[in-house]
N, C-alpha and C positions, 0 to 999 in steps of 0.2 A: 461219851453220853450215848450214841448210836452204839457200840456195841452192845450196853445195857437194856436201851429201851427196843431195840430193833426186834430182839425173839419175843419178847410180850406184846409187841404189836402186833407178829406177825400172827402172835396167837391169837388176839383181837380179831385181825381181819375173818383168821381162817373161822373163828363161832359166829363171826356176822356173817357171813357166805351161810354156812351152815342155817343161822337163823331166818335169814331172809328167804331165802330157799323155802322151810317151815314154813314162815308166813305168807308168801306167795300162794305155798298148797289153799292152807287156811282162806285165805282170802276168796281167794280167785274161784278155787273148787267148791264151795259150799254155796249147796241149791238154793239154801235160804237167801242169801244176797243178790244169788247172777240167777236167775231163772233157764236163760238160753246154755248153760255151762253143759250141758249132757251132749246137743246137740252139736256143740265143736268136741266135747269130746269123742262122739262120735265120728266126726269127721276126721278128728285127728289118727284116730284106728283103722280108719279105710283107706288112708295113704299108706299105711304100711302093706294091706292087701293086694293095690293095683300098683299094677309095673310102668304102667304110661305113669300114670302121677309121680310115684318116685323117677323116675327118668325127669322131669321137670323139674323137680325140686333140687335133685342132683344139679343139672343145670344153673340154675337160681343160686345153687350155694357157693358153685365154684366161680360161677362170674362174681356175687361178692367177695369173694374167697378173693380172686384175682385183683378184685379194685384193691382190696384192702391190703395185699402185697404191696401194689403200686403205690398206693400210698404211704403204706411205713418205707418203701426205700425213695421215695422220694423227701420223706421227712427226714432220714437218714445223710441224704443228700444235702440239705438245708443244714442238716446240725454238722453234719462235717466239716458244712464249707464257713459255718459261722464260727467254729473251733477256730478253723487256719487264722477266720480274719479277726477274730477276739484276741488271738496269743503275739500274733504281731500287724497290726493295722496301721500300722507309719508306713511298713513297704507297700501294703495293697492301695494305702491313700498316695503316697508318692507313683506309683503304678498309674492311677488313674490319671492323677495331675498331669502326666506328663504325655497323655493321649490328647488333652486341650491344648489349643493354640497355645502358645506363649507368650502372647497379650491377656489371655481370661483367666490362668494359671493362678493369680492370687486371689479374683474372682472364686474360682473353683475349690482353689483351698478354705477363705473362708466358708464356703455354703458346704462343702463337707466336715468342716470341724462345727458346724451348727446345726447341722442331721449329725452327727454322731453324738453331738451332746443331748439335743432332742429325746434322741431314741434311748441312751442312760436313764434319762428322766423319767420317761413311760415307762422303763423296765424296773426302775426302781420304786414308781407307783404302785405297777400291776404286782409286784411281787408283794410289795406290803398291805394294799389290798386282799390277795389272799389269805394273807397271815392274818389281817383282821376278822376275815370272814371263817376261817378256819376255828379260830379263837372263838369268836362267840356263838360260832356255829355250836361248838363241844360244851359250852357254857350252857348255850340255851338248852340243850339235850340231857345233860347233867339236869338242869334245875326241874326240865318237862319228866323224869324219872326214866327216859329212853335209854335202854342197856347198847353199848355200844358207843360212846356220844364220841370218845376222842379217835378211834376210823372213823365213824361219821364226819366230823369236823376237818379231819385232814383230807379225807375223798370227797368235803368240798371247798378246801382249798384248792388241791390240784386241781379238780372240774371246773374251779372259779375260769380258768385259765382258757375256757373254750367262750367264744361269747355268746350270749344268748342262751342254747341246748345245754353248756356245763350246767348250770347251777339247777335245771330241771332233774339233771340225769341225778344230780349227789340229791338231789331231795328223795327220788323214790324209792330208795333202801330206807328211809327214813321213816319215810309215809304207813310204806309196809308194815315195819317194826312196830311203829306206834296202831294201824288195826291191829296186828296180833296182841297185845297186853290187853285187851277187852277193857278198854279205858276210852272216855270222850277225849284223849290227847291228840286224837290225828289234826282237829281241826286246831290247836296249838302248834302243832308242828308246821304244818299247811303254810302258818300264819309269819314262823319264824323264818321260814325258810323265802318265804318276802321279801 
């Protein structure tokens, strides 16, 4: 099934990239909506003129630049280590067991076989959670007439996944898309993405 659907999706993303791009221009750029737009764009053309300002922005990009390494190898980190302990977790749970007295030892066994069941549980919420969210995400963008709906729906299942900021972040391709069709749908989408 992923061999099939995988190039048409990836076609999907690459005309929603493309689109929202478009729409952003549309949006963001036209005097009639943003009044102030001349004057950041102005500003935005004299950072390319002066060398102190680019010297700071340089700056600014590479310390995030830098965060943002630290953190994908730190999350690398995380997924590595929870590979080892997902493919065999008898030895790492026997491992710890046997760092406790030998009195607490069945203590310790059962309150890790009840955090690990725990933690299935939530993992198996959050994931069908997204799959819900995904689903009607793509449903409700189908029915609102939004070109794009099934990447939309999937980039917000996987953004489900962040708490809080995911679910804003997968709405504003969304948002966009719906001002560019010159349709009163943005405030439907607004509403779905709820």
């Amino acid at each position: 099934v992923t061999y099939f659907a995988f190039p048409k999706l990836q076609g999907q993303f690459t005309g929603l990239q493309e689109r929202v791009s478009e729409a952003f221009d549309q949006t963001t750029l036209s005097k009639s909506r943003f009044p102030g737009v001349d004057k950041i764009k102005e500003e935005i053309r004299g950072i390319f003129h002066d060398q102190e300002r680019q010297g700071m922005i340089v700056k600014r990009v590479l310390g995030v630049a830098s965060s943002a390494v630290g953190a994908l190898g730190s999350a690398l980190i995380v997924f590595v280590l929870g590979l080892y302990l997902s493919l065999s977790p008898r030895t790492y749970i026997d491992g710890v067991i046997r760092l406790v007295p030998p009195h607490y030892r069945q203590l310790a066994h059962t309150v890790l076989e009840e955090i690990g069941g725990n933690l299935t549980r939530w993992l198996v919420g959050r994931i069908t959670t997204m799959v819900v969210v995904g689903g009607c995400t793509s449903v409700g963008l189908l029915i609102l007439d939004v070109p794009f709906a099934f990447p939309l729906g999937l980039l917000a299942a996987l953004l489900g996944w962040i708490p809080n900021f995911g679910p804003i972040l997968a709405a504003l391709p969304a948002v966009l898309l719906a001002f560019s069709q010159q349709s009163n749908s943005v405030l439907w989408v607004v509403l779905l993405y709820l």
